[in-house]
N, C-alpha and C positions, 0 to 999 in steps of 0.2 A: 714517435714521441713528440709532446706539445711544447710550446711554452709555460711557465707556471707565471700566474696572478698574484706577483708576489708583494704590491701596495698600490694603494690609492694614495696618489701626493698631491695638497694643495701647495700654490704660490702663496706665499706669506706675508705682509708686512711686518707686522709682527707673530712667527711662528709659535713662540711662547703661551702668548694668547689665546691664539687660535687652538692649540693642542692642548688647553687648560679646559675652554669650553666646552670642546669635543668628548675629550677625556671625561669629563662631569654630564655631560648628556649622555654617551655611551656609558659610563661605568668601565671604560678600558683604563688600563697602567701603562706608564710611560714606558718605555726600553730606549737602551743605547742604541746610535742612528750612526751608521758608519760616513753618511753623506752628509754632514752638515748641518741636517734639520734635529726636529724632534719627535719619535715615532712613538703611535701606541699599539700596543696589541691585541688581540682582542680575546675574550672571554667565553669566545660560543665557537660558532662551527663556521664564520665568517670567512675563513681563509686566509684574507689577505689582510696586513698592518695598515694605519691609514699615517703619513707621512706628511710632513711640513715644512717646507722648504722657503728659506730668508730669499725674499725680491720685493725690488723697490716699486714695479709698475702695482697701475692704482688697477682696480677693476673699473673694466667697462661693459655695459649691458650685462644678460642672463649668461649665468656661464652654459654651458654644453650640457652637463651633466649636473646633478643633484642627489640627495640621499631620498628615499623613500624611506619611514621611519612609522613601524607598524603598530598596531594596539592591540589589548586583550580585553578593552570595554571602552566605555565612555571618561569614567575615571579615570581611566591609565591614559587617555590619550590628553585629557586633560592633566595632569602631572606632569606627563612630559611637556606639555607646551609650556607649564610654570616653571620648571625648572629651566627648561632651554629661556625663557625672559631672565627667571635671575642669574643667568649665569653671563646673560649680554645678548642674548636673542633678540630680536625682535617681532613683530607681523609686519607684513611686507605684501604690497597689491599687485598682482602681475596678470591683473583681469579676469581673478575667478571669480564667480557669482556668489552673493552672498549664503544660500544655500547650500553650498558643497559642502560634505561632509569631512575632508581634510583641512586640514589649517596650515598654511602656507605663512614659512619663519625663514629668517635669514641668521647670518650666526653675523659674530662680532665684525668682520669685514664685506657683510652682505652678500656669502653665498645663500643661493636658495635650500631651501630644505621644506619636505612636507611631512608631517604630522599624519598618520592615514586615519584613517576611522576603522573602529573593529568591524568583522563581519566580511574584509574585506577577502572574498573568493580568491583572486589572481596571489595574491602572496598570502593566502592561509596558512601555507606550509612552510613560508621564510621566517627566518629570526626575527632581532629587533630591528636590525637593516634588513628592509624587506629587498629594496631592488636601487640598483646603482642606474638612476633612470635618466633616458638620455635625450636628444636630439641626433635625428641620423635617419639614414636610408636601409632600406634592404636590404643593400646591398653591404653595407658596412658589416650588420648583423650578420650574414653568412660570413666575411672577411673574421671576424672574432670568434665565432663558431668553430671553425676551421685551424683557426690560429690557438687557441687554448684548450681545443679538444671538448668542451662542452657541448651540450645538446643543446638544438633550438625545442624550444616549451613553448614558442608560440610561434605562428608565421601563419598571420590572416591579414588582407588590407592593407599588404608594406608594413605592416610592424609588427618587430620579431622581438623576442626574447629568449637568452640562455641562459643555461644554470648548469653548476659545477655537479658532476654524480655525485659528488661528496656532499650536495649540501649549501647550503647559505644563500644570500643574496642572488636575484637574480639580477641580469644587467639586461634592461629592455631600452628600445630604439620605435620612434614615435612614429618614422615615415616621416614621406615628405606633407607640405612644406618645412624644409630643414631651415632653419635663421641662417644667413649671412655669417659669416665665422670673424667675428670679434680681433685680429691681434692673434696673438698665442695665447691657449686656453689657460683659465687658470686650475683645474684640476688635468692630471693625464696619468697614466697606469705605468708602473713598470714590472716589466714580463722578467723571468729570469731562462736560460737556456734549460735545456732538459738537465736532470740528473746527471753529472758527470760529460753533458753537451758541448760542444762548441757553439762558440758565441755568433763568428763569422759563418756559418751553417744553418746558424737560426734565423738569423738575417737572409740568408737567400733563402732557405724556404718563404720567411714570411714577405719578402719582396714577389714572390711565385706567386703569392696568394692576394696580392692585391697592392700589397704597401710600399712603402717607397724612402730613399734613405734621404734624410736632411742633414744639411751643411749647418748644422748650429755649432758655434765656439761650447767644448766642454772640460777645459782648461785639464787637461790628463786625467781626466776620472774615471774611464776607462772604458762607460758607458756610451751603446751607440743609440740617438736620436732620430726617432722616424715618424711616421704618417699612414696612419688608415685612410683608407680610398675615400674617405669624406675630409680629408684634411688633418684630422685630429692626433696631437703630435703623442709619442709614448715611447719608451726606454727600453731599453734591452742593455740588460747587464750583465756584467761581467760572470762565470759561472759562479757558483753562490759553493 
């Protein structure tokens, strides 16, 4: 038995916000958030909630991870770019060429996000989140493989990608050169133990497999804080 994928959580200045925009980009519905934040869920075969958690640190530099955000034409990729501006988007230059066919947006606290262009082969078969796409190594990608029970879909040239059998999003890793690691990210996963799991159990498997436990204050929430083999911090909670 694996862990499950049970949210994508951004750091938030203002979570509200942030979960207003999203929520209006996606077309997901709010739900009750037992941690503080404000969750949404989603509508398709995505999987996991995407999560928004109250913090005062500011961002600095590109975060680790980003959405890949797919299309079904030229039109439709063009909508979604109008709607992600009215709703506080922006375009944002992070050195792609004026040519490329994605369009590269930030949302209201300048996380990245891209736009894809239709036609696009590697996530033909993903939803509207095509692929929760990252910075990372290899080896990480094997470390996540392993840890959530999905398949790698891709592994040429140090950059892998997997996806859930069930379906949705994949989550691909670029290779090296990996950026310099910022602070504490502002996006990170939280895993939940198996089915009817132990919490402490899931953690020494997933320390076996590469990760490692952090000393972060989590003022009795119950959840424990750790680290894939590239540094990148993520949750493990309490059994669900």
């Amino acid at each position: 038995m694996t862990s499950q994928f049970v949210a994508l959580c951004f750091d938030a200045n203002d979570p509200l916000t942030l979960a207003r925009f999203w929520a209006g980009v996606l077309g997901w519905e709010r739900a009750d958030d037992p941690h503080e934040g404000i969750a949404l869920l989603p509508d398709d075969d995505t999987g996991f909630r995407i999560r928004f958690l109250p913090s005062r640190e500011k961002k600095t530099g590109e975060n680790q991870a980003h959405f890949d955000l797919t299309s079904t034409s030229l039109e439709d990729q063009r909508a979604t770019v109008a709607r992600a501006l009215k709703l506080g988007g922006r375009h944002i230059d992070i050195g792609q060429s004026p040519d490329e066919p994605h369009v590269v947006l930030a949302d209201p606290e300048g996380n990245e996000f891209c736009v894809i262009e239709p036609g696009n082969n590697f996530l033909a078969e993903c939803g509207f989140i095509g692929a929760l796409s990252c910075d990372g190594t290899q080896e990480v990608g094997y470390f996540w493989s392993a840890a959530l029970g999905w398949p790698l879909v891709w592994d040429q040239d140090q950059e892998t990608a997997i996806r859930s059998p069930h379906g949705g999003p994949k989550i691909t890793w670029g290779g090296p050169p990996v950026a310099p690691k910022l602070g504490k990210n502002r996006l990170h996963i939280d895993l939940a133990p198996p089915a009817h799991g132990d919490q402490q159990a899931e953690v020494d498997r997933l320390v076996s497999l590469g990760a490692t436990r952090l000393d972060i204050e989590q003022h009795g929430a119950g959840w424990i804080v750790m680290a894939d083999p590239d540094g990148n911090e993520f949750c493990v909670l309490p059994p669900q």
